[in-house]
C-alpha positions in Angstrom: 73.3 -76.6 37.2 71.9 -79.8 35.9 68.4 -77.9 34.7 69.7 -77.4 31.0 70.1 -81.3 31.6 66.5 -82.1 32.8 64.8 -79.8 30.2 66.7 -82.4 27.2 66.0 -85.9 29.2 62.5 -84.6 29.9 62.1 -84.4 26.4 63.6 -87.9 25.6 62.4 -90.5 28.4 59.8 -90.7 31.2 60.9 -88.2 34.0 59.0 -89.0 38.2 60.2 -86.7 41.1 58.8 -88.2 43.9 59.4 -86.8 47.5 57.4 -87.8 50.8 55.6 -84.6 52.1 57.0 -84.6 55.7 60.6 -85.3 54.3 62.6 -82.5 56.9 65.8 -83.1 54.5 64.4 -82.5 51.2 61.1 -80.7 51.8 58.4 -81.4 48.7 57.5 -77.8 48.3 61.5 -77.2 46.6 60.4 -79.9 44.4 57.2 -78.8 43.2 59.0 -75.2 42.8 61.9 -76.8 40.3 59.5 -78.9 38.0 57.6 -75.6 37.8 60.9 -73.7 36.8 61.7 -75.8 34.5 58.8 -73.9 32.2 56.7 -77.0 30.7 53.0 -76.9 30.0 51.1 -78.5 32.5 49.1 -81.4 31.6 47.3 -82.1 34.8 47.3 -79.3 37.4 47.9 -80.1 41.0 45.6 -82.3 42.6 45.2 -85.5 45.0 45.9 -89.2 44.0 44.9 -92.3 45.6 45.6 -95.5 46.6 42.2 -97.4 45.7 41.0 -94.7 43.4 38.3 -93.4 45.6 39.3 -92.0 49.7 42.6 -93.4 50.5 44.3 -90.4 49.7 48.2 -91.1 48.7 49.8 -87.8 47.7 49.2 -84.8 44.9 50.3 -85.3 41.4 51.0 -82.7 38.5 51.9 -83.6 34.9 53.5 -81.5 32.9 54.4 -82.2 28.9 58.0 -82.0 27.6 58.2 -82.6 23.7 56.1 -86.0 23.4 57.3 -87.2 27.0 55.0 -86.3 30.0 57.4 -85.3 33.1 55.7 -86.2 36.2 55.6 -84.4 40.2 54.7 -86.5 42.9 54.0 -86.3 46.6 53.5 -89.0 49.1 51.5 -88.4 51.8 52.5 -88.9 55.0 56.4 -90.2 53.7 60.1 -89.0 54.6 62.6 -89.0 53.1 62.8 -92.6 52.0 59.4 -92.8 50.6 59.2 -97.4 49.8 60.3 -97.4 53.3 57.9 -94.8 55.4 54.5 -95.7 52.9 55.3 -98.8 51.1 51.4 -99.2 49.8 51.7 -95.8 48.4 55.3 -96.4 47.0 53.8 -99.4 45.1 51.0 -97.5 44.0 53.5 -94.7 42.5 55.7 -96.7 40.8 53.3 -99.4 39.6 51.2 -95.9 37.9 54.0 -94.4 36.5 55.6 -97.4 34.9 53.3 -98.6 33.3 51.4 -95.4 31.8 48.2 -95.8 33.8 45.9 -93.2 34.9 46.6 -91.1 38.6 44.0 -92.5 40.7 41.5 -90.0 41.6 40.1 -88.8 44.7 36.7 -89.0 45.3 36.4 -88.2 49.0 35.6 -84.7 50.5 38.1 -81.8 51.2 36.8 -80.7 54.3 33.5 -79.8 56.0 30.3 -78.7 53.6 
């Protein structure tokens, strides 16, 4: 059981667990419930993130804080399993965020009909 593991690193380094949210081998929703297991404070609750910063929805993103470290959950809309591969726009996107401590790019489209 590597959580004992995750709960120290998380507290040392910069954690991202990414998964694509139509991956059929490891589906997102196991993810989302092990970063919540894992008992940190949540920084940013659930919610969408985007490619431009505006409607081309990319994913959800939830931040949670471990010790001075924030430990970050990602999704990538529309991705299997090998996320750079299925969305490589969105991949970018992630990885160019996350790296270098920039903000999760809102959503600023609508969630449905009004």
């Amino acid at each position: 059981d590597e959580v004992q593991y995750y709960k120290e690193w998380a507290k040392k380094y910069k954690i991202l667990i990414y998964y694509g949210d139509v991956d059929a081998v490891v589906p997102y929703n196991g993810g989302e419930a092990w970063t919540t297991s894992l008992g940190f404070p949540v920084v940013e609750s659930w919610r969408p993130w985007t490619v431009d910063g505006d409607q081309m929805m990319a994913g959800y993103v939830q931040i949670f804080k471990a010790g001075d470290m924030n430990f970050t959950y990602a999704t990538v809309r529309g991705a299997g399993h090998l996320v750079p591969q299925y969305k490589p726009e969105q991949a970018l996107k992630l990885f160019d965020t996350f790296l270098k401590d920039k903000e999760w790019p809102k959503y600023g489209g609508s969630f449905g009909p009004h």
